[in-house]
VMD Tcl script that draws the C-alpha trace (Angstrom):
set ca {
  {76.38 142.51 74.43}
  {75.86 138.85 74.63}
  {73.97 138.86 71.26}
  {76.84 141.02 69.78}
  {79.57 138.21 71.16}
  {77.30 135.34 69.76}
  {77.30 137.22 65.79}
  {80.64 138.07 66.04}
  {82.34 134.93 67.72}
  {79.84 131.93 68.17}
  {78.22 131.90 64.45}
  {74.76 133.83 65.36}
  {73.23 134.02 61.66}
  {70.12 135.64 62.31}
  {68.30 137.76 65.58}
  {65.05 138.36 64.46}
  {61.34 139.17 65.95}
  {59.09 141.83 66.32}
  {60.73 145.13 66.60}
  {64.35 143.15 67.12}
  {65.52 145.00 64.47}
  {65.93 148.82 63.49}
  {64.94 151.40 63.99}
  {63.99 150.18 67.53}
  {66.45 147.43 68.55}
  {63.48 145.65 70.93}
  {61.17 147.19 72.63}
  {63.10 146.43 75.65}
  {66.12 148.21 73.48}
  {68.03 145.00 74.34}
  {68.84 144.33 69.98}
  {70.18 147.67 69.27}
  {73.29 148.17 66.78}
  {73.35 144.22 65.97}
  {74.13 143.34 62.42}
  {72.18 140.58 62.27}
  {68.97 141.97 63.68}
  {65.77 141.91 61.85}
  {61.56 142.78 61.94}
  {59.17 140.09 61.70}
  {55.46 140.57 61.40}
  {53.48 140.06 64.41}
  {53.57 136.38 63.90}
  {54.74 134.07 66.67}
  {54.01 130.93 64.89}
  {56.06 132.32 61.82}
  {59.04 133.57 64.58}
  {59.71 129.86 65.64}
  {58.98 128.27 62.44}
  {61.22 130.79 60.89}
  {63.98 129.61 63.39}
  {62.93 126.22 63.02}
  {64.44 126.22 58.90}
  {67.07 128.33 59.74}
  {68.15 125.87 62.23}
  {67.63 122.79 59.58}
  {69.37 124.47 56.87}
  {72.59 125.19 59.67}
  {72.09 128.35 60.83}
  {72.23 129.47 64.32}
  {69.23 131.89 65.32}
  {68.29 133.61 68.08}
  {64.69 134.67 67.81}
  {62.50 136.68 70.38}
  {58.65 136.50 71.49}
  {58.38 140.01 72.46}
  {56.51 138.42 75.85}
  {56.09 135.30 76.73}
  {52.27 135.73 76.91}
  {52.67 135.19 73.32}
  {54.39 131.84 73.30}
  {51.29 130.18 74.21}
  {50.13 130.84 70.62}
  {52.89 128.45 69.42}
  {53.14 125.53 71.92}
  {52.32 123.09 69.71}
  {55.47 124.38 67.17}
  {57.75 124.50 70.64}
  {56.87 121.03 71.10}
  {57.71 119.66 67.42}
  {60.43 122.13 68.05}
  {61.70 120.00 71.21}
  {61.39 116.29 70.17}
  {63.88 117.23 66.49}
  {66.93 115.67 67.60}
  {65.14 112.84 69.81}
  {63.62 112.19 66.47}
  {66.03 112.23 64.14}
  {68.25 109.91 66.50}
  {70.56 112.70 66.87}
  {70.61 113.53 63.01}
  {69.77 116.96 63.12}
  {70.32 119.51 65.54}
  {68.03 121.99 66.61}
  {70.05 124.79 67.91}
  {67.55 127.37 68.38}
  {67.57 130.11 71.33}
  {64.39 132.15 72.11}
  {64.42 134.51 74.19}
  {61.44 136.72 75.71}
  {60.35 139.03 78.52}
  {58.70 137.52 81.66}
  {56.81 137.90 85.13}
  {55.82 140.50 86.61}
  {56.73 144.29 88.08}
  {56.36 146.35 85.18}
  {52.53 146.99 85.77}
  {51.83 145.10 82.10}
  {48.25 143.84 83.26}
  {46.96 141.00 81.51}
  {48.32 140.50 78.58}
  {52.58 141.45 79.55}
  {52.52 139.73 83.18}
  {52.26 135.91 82.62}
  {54.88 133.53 83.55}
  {56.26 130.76 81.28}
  {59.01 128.40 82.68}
  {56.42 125.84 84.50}
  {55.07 125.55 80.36}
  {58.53 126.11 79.29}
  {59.33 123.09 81.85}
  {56.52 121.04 80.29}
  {58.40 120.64 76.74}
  {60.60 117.73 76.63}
  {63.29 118.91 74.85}
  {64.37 122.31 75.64}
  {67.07 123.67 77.70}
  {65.44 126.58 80.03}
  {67.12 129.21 81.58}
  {66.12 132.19 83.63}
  {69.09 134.43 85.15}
  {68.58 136.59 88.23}
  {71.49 139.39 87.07}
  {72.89 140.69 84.06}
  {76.40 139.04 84.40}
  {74.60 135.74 84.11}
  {72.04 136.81 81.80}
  {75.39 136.83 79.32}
  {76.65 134.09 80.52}
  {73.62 131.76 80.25}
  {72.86 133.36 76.74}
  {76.19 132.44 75.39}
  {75.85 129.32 76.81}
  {72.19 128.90 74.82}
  {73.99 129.74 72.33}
  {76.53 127.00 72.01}
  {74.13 124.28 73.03}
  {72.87 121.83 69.88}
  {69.94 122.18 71.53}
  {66.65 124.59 71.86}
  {67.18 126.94 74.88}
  {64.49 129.37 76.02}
  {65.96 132.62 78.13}
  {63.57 133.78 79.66}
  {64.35 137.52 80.57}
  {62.67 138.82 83.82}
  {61.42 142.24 82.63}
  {61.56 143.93 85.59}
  {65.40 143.19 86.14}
  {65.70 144.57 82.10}
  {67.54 147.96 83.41}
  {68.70 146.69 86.38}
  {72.57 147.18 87.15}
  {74.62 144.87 88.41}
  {77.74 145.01 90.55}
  {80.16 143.02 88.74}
  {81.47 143.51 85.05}
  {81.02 141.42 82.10}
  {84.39 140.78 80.53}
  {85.64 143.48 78.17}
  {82.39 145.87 79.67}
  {83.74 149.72 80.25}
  {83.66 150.34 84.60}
  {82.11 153.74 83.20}
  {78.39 152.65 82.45}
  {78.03 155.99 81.25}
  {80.38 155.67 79.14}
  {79.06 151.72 77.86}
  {75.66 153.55 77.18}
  {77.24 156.46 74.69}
  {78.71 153.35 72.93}
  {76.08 151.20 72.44}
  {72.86 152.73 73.02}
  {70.99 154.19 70.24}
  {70.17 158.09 70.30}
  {66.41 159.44 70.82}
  {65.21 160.51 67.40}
  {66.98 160.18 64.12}
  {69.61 156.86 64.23}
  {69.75 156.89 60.38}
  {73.71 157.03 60.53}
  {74.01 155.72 64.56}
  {76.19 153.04 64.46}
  {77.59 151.30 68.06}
  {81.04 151.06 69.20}
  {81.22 148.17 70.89}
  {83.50 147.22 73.32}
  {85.78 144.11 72.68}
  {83.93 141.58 74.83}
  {85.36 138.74 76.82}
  {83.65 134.78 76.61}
  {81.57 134.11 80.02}
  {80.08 130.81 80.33}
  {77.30 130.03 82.88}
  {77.02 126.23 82.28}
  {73.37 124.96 82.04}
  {72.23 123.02 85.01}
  {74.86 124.75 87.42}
  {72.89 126.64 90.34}
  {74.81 129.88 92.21}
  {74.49 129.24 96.26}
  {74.71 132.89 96.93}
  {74.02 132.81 100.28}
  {75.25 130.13 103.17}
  {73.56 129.61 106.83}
  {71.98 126.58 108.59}
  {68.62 127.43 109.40}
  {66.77 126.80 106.43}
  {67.11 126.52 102.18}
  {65.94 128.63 99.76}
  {65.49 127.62 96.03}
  {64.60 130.42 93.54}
  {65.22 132.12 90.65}
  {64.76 135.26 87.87}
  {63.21 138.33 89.71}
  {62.01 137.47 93.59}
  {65.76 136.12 94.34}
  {67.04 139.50 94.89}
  {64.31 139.08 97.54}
  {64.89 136.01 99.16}
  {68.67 137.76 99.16}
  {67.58 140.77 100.77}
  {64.93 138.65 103.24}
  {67.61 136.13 103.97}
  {70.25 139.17 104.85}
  {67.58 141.25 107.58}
  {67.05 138.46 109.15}
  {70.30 137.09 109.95}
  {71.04 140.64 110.61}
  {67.89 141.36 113.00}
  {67.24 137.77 114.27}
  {70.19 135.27 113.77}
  {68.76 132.87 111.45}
  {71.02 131.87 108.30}
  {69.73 130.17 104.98}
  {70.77 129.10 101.81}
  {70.08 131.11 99.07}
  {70.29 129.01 95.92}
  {69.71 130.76 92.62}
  {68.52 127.81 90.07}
  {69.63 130.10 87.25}
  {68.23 126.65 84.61}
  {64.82 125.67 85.09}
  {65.75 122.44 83.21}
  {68.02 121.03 83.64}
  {68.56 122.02 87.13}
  {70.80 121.74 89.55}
  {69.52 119.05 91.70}
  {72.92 118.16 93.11}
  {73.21 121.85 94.83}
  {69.63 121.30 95.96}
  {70.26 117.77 97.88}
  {73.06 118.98 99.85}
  {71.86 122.12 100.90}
  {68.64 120.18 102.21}
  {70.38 117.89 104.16}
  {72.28 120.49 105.41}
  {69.69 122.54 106.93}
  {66.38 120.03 106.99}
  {64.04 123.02 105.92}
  {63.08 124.28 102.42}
  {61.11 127.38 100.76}
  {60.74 127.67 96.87}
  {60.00 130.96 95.77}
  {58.92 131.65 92.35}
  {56.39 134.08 90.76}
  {54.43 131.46 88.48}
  {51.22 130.55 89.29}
  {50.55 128.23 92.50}
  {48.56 125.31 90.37}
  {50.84 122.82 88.40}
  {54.22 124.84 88.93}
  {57.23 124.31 88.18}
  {58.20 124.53 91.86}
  {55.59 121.70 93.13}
  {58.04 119.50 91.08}
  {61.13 120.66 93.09}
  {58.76 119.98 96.39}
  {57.94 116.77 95.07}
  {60.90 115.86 94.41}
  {62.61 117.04 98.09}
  {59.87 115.18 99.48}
  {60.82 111.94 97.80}
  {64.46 112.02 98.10}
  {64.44 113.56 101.28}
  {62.14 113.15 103.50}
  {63.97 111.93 106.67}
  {66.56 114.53 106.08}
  {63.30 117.43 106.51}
  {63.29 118.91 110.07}
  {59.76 120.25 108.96}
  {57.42 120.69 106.47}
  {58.73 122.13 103.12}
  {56.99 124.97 101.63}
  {56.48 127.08 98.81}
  {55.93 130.98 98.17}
  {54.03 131.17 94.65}
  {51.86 133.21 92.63}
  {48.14 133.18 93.11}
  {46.05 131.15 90.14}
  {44.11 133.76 89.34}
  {43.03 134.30 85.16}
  {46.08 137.60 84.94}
  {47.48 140.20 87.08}
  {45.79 143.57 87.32}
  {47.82 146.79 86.06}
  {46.78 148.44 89.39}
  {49.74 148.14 92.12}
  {47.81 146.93 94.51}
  {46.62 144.00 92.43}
  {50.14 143.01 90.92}
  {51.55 143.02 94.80}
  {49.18 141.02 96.05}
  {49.39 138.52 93.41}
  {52.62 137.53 93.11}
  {55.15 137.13 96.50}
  {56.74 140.41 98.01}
  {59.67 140.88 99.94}
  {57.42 141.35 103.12}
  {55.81 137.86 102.12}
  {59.30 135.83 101.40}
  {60.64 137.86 104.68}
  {57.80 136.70 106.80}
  {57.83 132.90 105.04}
  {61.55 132.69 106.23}
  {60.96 133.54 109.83}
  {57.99 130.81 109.93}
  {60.54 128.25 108.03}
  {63.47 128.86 110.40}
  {61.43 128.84 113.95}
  {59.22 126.07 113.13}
  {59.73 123.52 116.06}
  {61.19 120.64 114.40}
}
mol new
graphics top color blue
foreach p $ca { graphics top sphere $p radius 0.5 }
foreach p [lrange $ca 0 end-1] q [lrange $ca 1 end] { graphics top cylinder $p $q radius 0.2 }
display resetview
């Protein structure tokens, strides 16, 4: 719906990558019934440079890496990609969006498991986003695509059919109803065009963080797919055991919302980043780094993260994917320790 908003009302010229377009719509079925949808080969380098001239000769695309294991093929295109309008002084723009699946809990195994917004965090540049929900998913996609000006979303795949609560504007209460309009039928869509609903501007602005929960025992800073967690840890134990937290949802890797962060800290004097990238050189040993610095005699105790192990890929078996990457019980039992540390 967000893609359909962007083609119809914020000059999207092209959506293009590797099954974007029909008969498929995305192998995540997230491109169906867009008229601006297309099929690429199975090229990354020739996705992004593809979006690259676009961009130059003032289009707008929106281009997908079908996961982000892929993107590490191109990082040395995302980088030339980054430093355009540092380089040109501000002469050309390079208002490019790519978006691709992420992280873990869909039992991909090696290959459809990685993380990318430490690497994604790595490219001077880019704008990088990661939403948590589907009402920001639109909302931070729409505001990728405004921005001048390359914006990764990166999708958490195994929030990809999750519902949520609240309504993007113009979206049908009935989601029975949204799916007969927009989703494409099972077998022959030769004449399947969507109906889609007339669909209201929401903005996320990049660099604003949600705090979605409030409570003075300790801070939480995450994002994408374990902050339903740290919602749902952060909820049983103020419930079971009294202790409160903030739960911060980043929503933008970069630029993030440091403001949000600082005041929460010296609120509570007690931090836990949770993310699912690997534990070496992530993205969340900056935000530590950084509490550290700024606030150190504001920190009751020691900060800590909750990360993913640094091991070479995930396993497809369920018992390796849950034990390498943090679990409710794990964020559950990390925010007991935080909150009844002696300070």
């Amino acid at each position: 719906m967000a893609l359909h908003y962007g083609e119809t009302h914020l000059g999207v010229t092209d959506v293009f990558g590797e099954d974007v377009g029909a008969p498929l719509g995305g192998v995540f079925t997230a491109t169906q019934g867009l008229k601006t949808a297309w099929n690429t080969p199975l090229d990354e380098r020739g996705i992004i440079g593809t979006a690259m001239g676009i961009a130059y000769a003032g289009g707008k695309p929106v281009c997908e890496i079908q996961f982000c294991d892929y993107a590490f093929n191109v990082i040395d295109m995302l980088k030339i990609a980054g430093n355009q309008r540092w380089a040109s002084g501000g002469g050309f723009d390079m208002p490019i969006v790519v978006m691709t699946p992420t992280g873990a809990g869909i039992r991909g195994s090696l290959y459809h498991s990685h993380c990318f917004e430490s690497w994604a965090s790595r490219l001077p540049g880019w704008k990088v986003v990661m939403p948590s929900n589907a009402l920001d998913a639109y909302g931070l996609m729409l505001a990728a695509i405004k921005d001048p000006n390359p914006v990764f979303v990166l999708l958490p795949k195994a929030l990809l059919r999750v519902k949520d609560t609240r309504l993007i504007p113009g979206e049908p209460a009935d989601f029975e109803e949204l799916s007969r309009m927009i989703d494409a039928p099972i077998g022959d869509r030769a004449n399947w065009e969507p109906q889609w609903p007339e669909m209201g501007e929401h903005i996320v602005p990049l660099g604003v963080g949600e705090l979605v929960r409030e409570g003075v025992d300790g801070t939480i800073i995450s994002y994408g797919r374990p902050l339903s967690f740290c919602v749902q840890a952060a909820d049983e134990l103020a419930q079971d055991h009294g202790h409160t937290f903030d739960v911060i949802d980043l929503r933008t890797i970069f630029p993030y919302d440091w403001p949000l962060i600082s005041r929460s800290v010296q609120k509570t004097g007690r931090v836990l980043i949770v993310n699912e990238d690997t534990e070496v050189t992530n993205f969340g040993e900056h935000l530590l780094r950084r509490v550290v610095d700024e606030h150190f005699y504001d920190l009751a105790v020691r900060p800590r993260t909750l990360l993913g192990k640094h091991v070479p890929g995930i396993g497809m078996n369920q018992n390796y994917e849950m034990n390498s990457i943090p679990q409710l019980g794990n964020i559950r039992e990390a925010l007991r320790e935080l909150a009844t540390d002696p300070a």
